[in-house]
N, C-alpha and C positions, 0 to 999 in steps of 0.2 A: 555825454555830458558836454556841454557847449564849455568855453574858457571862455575866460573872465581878461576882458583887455578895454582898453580906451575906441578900438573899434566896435569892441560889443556894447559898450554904450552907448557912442553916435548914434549902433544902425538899433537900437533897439528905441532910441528919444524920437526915433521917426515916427513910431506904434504906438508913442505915448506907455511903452515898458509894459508890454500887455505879453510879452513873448517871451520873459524870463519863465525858466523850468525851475523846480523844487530842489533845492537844495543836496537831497539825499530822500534815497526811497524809503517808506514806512511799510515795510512789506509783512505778511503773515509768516511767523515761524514754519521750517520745514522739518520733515520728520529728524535728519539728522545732520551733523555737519562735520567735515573733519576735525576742525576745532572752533571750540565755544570761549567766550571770552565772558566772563561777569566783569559787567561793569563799562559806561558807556562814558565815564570819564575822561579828560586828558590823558591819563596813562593807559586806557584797556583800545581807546582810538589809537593812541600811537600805534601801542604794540600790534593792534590790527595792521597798519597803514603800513610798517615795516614788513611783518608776514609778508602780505602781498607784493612789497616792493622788493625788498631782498632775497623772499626765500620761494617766493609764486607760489603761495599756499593762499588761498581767495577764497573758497570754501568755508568759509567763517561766517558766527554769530555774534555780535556785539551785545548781549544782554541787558537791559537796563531799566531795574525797580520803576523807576520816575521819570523825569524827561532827561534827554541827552545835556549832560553838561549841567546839570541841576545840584550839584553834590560838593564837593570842596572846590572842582577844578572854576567853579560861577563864586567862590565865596573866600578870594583869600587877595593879596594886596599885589601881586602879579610882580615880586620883583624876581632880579634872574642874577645870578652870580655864581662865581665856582672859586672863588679863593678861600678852598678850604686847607687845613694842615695835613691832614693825612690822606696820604699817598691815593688809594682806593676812592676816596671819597672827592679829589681834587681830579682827578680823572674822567670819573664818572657827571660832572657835573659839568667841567670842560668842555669833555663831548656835548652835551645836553647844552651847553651855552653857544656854543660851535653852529651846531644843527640850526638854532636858531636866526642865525643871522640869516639864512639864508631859505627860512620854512616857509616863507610868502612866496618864493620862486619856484619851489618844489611845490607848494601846494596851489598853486596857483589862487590862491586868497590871501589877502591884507590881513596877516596876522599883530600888525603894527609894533614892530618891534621896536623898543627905542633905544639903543646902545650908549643910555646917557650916560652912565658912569654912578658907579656904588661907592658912600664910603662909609666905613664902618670907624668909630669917633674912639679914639681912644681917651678917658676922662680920667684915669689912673696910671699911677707906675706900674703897677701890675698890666694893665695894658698894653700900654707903649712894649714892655717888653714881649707881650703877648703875639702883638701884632708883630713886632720886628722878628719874631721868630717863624710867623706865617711868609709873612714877605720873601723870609730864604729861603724855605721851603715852596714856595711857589714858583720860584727862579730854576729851581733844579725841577719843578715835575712840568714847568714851561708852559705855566698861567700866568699871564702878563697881570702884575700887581706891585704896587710901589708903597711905601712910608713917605707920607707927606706933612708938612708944618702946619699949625698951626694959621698961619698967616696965610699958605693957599687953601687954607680949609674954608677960610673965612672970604675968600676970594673966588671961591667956583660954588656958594653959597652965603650970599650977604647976608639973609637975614636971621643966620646963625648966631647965637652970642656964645662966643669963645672965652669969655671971663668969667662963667658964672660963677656962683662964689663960691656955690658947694662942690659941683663937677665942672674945673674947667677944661677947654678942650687943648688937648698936649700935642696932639695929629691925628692920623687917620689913617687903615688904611684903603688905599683908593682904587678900584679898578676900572679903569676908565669904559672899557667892551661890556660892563655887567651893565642892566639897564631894565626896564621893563616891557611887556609885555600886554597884547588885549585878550584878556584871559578867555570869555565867549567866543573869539574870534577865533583861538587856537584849537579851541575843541570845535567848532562848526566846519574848520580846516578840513580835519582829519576825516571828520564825521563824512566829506563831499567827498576826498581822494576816495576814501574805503568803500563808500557807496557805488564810485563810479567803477571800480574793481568789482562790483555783483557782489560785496558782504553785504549780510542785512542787519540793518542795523534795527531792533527789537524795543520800542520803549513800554513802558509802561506792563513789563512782563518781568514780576520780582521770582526770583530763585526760591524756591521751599525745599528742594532737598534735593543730595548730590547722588545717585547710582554708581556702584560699583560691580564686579565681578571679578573673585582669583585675583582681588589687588589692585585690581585697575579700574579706572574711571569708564564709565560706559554712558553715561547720559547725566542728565538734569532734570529735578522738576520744577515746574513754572506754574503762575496762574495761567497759563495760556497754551498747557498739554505738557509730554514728555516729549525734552528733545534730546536726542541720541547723540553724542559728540566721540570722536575718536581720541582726543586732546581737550585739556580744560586747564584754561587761563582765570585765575582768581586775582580782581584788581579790583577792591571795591573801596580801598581805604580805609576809615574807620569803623565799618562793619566787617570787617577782614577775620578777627574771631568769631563772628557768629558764623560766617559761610564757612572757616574752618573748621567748624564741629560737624556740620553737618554732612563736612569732608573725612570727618573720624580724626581729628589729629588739631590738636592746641596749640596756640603759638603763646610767642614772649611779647605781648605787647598791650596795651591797656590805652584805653581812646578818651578823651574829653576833646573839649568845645576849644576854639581856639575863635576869638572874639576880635572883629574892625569896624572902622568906622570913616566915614567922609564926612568932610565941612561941606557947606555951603560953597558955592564956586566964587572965585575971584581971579583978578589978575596975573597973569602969569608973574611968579615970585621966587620958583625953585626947578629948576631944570638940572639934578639930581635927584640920586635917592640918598636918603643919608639913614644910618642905623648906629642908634644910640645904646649900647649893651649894658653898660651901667645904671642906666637907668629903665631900660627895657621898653624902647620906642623905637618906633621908626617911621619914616615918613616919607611922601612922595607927592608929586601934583600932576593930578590926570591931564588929559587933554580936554576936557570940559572944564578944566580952572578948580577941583574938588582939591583938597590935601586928604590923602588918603593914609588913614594913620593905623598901625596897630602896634600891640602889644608881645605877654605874654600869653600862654594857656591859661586857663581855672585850674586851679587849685586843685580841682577833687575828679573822678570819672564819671563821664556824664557822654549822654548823645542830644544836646541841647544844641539847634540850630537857631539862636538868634541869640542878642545884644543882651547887658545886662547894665545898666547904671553902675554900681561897684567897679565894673571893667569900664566904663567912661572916665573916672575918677580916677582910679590909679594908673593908667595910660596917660592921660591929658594932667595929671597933677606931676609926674615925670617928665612930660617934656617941653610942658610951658615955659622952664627954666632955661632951656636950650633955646626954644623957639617963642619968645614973649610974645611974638604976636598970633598966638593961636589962642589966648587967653580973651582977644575980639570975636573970635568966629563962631559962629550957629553950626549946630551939627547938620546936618541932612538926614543920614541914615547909617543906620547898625546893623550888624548880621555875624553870624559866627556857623565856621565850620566844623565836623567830628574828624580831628587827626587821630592815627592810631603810631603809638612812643614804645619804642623799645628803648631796653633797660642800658644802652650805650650811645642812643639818639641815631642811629643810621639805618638804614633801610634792610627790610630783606628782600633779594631775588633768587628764588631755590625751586627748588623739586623738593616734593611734600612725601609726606610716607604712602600716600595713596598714590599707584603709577600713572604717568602720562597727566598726574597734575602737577601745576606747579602755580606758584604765588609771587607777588609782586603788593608789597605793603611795610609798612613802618617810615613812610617818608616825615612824619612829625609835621611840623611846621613849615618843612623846605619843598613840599612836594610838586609846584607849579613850576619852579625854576628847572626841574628833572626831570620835563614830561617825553620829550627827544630822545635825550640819553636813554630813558629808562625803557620806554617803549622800543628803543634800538635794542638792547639787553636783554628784555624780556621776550622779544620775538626771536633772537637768536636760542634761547634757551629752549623756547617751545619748540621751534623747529628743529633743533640736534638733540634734544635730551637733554643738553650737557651746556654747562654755561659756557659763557665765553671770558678772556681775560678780563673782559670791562668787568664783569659779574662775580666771578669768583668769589671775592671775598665777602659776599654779602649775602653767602648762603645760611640756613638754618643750622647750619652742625656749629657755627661756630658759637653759639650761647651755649653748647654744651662741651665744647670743649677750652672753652674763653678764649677765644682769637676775635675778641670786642674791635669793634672800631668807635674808638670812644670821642667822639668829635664836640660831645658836650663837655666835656672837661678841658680839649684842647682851645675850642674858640668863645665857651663860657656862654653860649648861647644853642639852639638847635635850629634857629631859621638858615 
C-alpha cells in the first residue's frame, strides 16, 4: 500500500494521477477464516483494524450485505463527544474521542476531524442542574467539560437567540475537544488500514445463516457460499436482532429509523455544534456551508431508511426558535438511519450464548461518536474471550440481572 503524503501528490501530478492504486481490495471470499466479522460499518472496520493492530490476528473477514459504509456509519450527523454521567459510559466514549484526535495519523487518511467544541444548551432549571451535575462528574472521571453562561453561549455562537420566550438559554454545557467528524472518510480509513493488513473486505455478500457445532460458532452462510470462521464478530446495528436469531439467542433491543437532514450551503455562520435537548435539535455546519440538523427517533419500530416530512416539521418547528434564521433556508436533503435501543439507552459489548460469538450493538443514536473506542473493546473481547475493563459493564447479563446503565434518564437524551 503506497502512503498518502504531500509527496505522493507532487510525484503522482507529474502522471496527471494515473498511478493511484485502489483503495482496499474486493477480493473472493475464502473457504475459512479465523475470525469473521458481520458487518463492514465504522464499528465491524474498527474492530477489524484493532485485531490486526493490537492483537496480530489478520486472518479476518469484514462481511458486508451492501456496499462498505452504506448503513448508519454514511447516514447520521457525525458529531463526537463523551461528556457523559456515568462512569462506564464516559470512559468508553473518552477513549473513543481520544483515538480520534489522532485517527488520521494512525490511518494515514484525512479523517477530518474537527475538535470544534460541543455544547449542550441548557433551557431549563431542571437542566442547569442536570448539567452541573454532569460537569462534576466529568471532573472526577477526567473528561475535560465546563458549565458555561449564558453570555459565552451567545459569544462562541452568535446566531443563537438566548432570549427566546418559551426556552430561554440559562448556559450550556460545553466541551471544547468534542467536535465532529467526516463520517465516509472514517470508514474508508479503516476499510485501507485492514485491507493493507490482507483482511478481505467482502461486499455485497449478505449473511443468511449462522453454523454451529457442541455450542460453538463454526461458520456462516452468505449469498456468496459457506464460510468457515473460527471466531464470529456481530456488528450490524440495527439489524443486530435478526443475525441474533439466526445465532439462536434474542437480545433487548428494538430498532427504528432515526431521521436528518441539510440546508442548502451558506456562509460560514456556526463553527460549533450545539444540542438543543429540550426541545430535541441539534445542529452543526459542514465544511461545504450545509447546517446539518437532526432530531429525535420515530416514534414507533421500523427499518425505514429515509426522510419523512412529519420529522422535517417537528425538528425544524423546535429549533427555529433557537435559531430564527433557519426559518430562510431551503432544505437540500434527508435521509434516515436504523438504530437498534436498548431498554436503559447504552450499548451492548458481550459474548452471546453461542461460543466464540460475540456482539457489539445497542449504540441508539450515539453510535458514530464510538466507532474507536468500541472497535478497541470489541477486538479486545474477540481476541481474549473475556472483556476488557473498557467493556465490562456493557455485557448482556446485565438486563437480567439489572446492572442498567441508564444514561437516558441521567442526560435526558440518548445521542
Amino acid at each position: 500500500m503506497k502512503r498518502y503524503s504531500l509527496f505522493a501528490i507532487a510525484r503522482e501530478a507529474l502522471t496527471h494521477h494515473q498511478g493511484w492504486e485502489r483503495a482496499w481490495r474486493s477480493p473472493a471470499p475464502k473457504p475459512g477464516y479465523d475470525v469473521v466479522i458481520i458487518g463492514a460499518g465504522g464499528h465491524g472496520l474498527a474492530t477489524a483494524y484493532y485485531l490486526g493492530r493490537n492483537h496480530g490476528i489478520r486472518n479476518v473477514a469484514i462481511l458486508e450485505k451492501g456496499w462498505l459504509g452504506g448503513g448508519n456509519t454514511g447516514r447520521n450527523t457525525t458529531i463526537i463527544r463523551s461528556n457523559y454521567l456515568q462512569d462506564p459510559s464516559a470512559a468508553i466514549y473518552e477513549k473513543s474521542r481520544s483515538l480520534y484526535e489522532t485517527l488520521s495519523q494512525d490511518l494515514n487518511f484525512n479523517v477530518m476531524f474537527s475538535p470544534r467544541g460541543v455544547m449542550m444548551l441548557a433551557q431549563t432549571h431542571h437542566e442547569v442542574r442536570g448539567y452541573l451535575r454532569t460537569a462534576h462528574a466529568n471532573a472526577l472521571q477526567g473528561v475535560v467539560t465546563e458549565f458555561i453562561s449564558p453570555a459565552r453561549v451567545k459569544e462562541l455562537c452568535p446566531i443563537l437567540n438566548i432570549d427566546g420566550p418559551r426556552y430561554p438559554v440559562l448556559g450550556a454545557l460545553w466541551q471544547p475537544r468534542g467536535g465532529t467528524g467526516r463520517h465516509d472518510a472514517v470508514a474508508w480509513g479503516y476499510a485501507r488500514a485492514c485491507s493493507a493488513m490482507g483482511m478481505d473486505i467482502i461486499q455485497q455478500c449478505e449473511v443468511t445463516g449462522v453454523r454451529s457445532e457442541n455450542g460453538k460458532v463454526t461458520g456462516v452462510e452468505t449469498t456468496k457460499g459457506h464460510i468457515g470462521t473460527g471466531k464470529l464478530g456481530i456488528v450490524v446495528a440495527g439489524h443486530s436482532g435478526q443475525v441474533a436469531q439466526m445465532a439462536g439467542f434474542r437480545l433487548p433491543v428494538e430498532s427504528m429509523a432515526l431521521q436528518a437532514l441539510v440546508s442548502e450551503p451558506i456562509k460560514p455562520c456556526m463553527d460549533v455544534v450545539v444540542m438543543a435537548n429540550t426541545v430535541h435539535g441539534y445542529m452543526s455546519q459542514s465544511d461545504k456551508g450545509e447546517m446539518v440538523i437532526g432530531g429525535g427517533t420515530d416514534g414507533f419500530n421500523n427499518y425505514t431508511q429515509r426522510g419523512s416530512f412529519q420529522h422535517i416539521e417537528e425538528t425544524l418547528r423546535a429549533l427555529i426558535e433557537t435559531f430564527p434564521m433557519l426559518s430562510r433556508l431551503k432544505m437540500l436533503r434527508q435521509w434516515g438511519g436504523i438504530v437498534d435501543m436498548t431498554g436503559d439507552r447504552s450499548p451492548i459489548i458481550s459474548k452471546t450464548p453461542l461460543g466464540n460469538c460475540f456482539i457489539n450493538c445497542g449504540w441508539g443514536t450515539g453510535g458514530f461518536k464510538a466507532i474507536p473506542g468500541s472497535g478497541w473493546a470489541m477486538a479486545e473481547l474477540i481476541a481474549k474471550g473475556e472483556p476488557s475493563p473498557l467493556a465490562a459493564a456493557f455485557d448482556m447479563g446485565r438486563f437480567r440481572e439489572g446492572r442498567f446503565i441508564d444514561e437516558s434518564v441521567a442526560a435526558g437524551v440518548a445521542h
